[in-house]
C-alpha positions in Angstrom: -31.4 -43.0 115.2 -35.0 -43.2 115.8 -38.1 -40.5 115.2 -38.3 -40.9 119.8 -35.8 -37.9 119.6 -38.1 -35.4 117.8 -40.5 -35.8 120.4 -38.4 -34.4 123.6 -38.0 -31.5 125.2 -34.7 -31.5 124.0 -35.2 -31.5 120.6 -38.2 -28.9 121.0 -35.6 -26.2 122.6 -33.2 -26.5 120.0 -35.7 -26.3 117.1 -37.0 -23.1 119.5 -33.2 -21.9 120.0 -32.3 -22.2 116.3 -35.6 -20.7 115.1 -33.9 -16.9 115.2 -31.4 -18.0 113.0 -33.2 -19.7 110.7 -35.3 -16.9 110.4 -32.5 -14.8 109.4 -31.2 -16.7 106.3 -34.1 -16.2 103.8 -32.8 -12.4 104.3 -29.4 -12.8 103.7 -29.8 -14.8 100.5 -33.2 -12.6 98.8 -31.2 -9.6 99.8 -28.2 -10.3 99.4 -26.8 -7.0 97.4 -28.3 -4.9 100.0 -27.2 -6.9 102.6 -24.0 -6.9 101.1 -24.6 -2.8 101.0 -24.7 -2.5 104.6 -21.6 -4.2 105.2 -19.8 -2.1 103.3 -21.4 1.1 105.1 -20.1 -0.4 108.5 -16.2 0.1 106.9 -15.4 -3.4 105.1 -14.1 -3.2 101.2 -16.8 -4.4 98.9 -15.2 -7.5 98.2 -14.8 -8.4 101.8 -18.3 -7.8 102.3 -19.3 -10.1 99.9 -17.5 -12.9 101.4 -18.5 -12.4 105.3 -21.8 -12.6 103.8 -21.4 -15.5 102.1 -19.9 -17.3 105.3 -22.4 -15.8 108.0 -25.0 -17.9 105.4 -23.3 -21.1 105.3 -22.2 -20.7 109.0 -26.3 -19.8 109.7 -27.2 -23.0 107.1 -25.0 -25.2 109.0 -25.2 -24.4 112.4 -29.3 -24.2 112.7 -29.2 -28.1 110.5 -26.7 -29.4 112.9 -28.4 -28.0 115.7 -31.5 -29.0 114.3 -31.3 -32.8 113.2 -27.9 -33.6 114.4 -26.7 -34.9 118.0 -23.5 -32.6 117.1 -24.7 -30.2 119.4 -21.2 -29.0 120.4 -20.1 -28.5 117.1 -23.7 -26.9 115.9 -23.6 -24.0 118.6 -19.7 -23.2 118.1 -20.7 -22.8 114.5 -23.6 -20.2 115.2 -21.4 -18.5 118.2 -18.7 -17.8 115.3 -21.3 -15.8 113.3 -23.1 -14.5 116.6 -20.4 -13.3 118.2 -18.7 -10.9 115.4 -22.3 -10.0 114.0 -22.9 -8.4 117.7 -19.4 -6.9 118.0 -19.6 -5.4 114.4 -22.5 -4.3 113.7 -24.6 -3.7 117.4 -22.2 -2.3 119.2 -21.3 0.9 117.6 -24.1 2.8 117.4 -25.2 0.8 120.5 -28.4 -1.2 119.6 -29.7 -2.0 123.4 -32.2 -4.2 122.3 -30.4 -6.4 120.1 -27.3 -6.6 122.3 -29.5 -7.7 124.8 -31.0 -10.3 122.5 -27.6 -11.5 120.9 -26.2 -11.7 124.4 -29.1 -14.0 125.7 -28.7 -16.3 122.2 -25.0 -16.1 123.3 -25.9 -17.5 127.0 -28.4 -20.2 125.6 -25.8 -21.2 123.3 -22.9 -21.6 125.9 -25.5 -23.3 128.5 -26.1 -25.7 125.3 -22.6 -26.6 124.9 -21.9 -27.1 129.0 -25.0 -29.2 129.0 -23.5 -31.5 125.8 -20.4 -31.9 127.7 -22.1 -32.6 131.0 -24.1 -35.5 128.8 -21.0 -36.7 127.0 -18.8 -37.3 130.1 -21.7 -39.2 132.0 -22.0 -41.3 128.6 -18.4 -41.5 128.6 -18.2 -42.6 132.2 -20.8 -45.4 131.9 -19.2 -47.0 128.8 -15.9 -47.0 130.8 -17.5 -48.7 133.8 -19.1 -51.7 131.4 -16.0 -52.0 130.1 -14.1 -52.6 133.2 -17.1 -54.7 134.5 -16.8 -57.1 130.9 -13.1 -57.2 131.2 -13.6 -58.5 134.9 -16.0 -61.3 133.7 -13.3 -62.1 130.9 -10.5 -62.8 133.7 -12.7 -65.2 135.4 -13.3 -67.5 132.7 
C-alpha cells in the first residue's frame, strides 16, 4: 500500500464525503450528557440513550477511518448508513427538519453510489484475475 493513493481523486472524495461525519464526533464525545439529554427527550429510556450514543460514536469513529485510510469501502459506508439512516428516521423526521433530511438523504445517495462504485471495481478486478488465471493454466497444459 503505497502514499500514490492519497493523491487521487478518489481518495480526495472520500476524505470530502466522510468530512460531515467526522465533524460530528468531537460533539458527541465533549457533549456527551447533553447529547445523551436529547435522546431521551425524543422518547428513549435513559439507559438506552446512553448506549445508542455510545454506538453512533464508534459506528461514526469506524466508518469515517475505514472510509478514510482503508480500501474497505464497502464495509466503511454500510457502517456510516447504519448510523445515518436511524439518526434521519429518529430524530429528523418528526418534527420534519427539511433541511437536514435533504442533507442526510444526499449523504445517503453518495453513500450508496460509493458502495455500487466499489462493487463495480471489485467485479472488474475479479474478472481480470480470473482471465490470468485461465490464460496461466493454458500455458501450464502446454508444457
Amino acid at each position: 500500500m503505497g502514499l500514490n493513493r492519497f493523491y487521487s481523486l478518489n481518495f480526495l472524495g472520500k476524505l470530502l464525503l466522510s468530512a460531515i461525519f467526522v465533524n460530528a464526533i468531537p460533539g458527541k464525545i465533549i457533549n456527551f450528557s447533553s447529547q445523551s439529554n436529547f435522546i431521551v427527550s425524543r422518547g428513549f429510556p435513559e439507559p438506552l440513550s446512553n448506549i445508542m450514543l455510545v454506538a453512533a460514536i464508534i459506528l461514526l469513529i469506524s466508518g469515517s477511518l475505514l472510509l478514510i485510510f482503508s480500501e474497505r469501502t464497502k464495509l466503511a459506508c454500510s457502517i456510516l448508513l447504519l448510523f445515518l439512516v436511524p439518526t434521519t428516521i429518529i430524530f429528523h423526521l418528526v418534527p420534519f427538519q427539511l433541511v437536514a433530511v435533504a442533507r442526510n438523504l444526499s449523504l445517503i445517495g453518495g453513500l450508496l453510489i460509493v458502495i455500487d462504485q466499489s462493487s463495480i471495481n471489485y467485479l472488474n478486478t475479479s474478472t481480470n484475475l480470473q482471465t490470468k488465471e485461465i490464460e496461466y493454466s493454458d500455458l501450464n497444459e502446454d508444457n
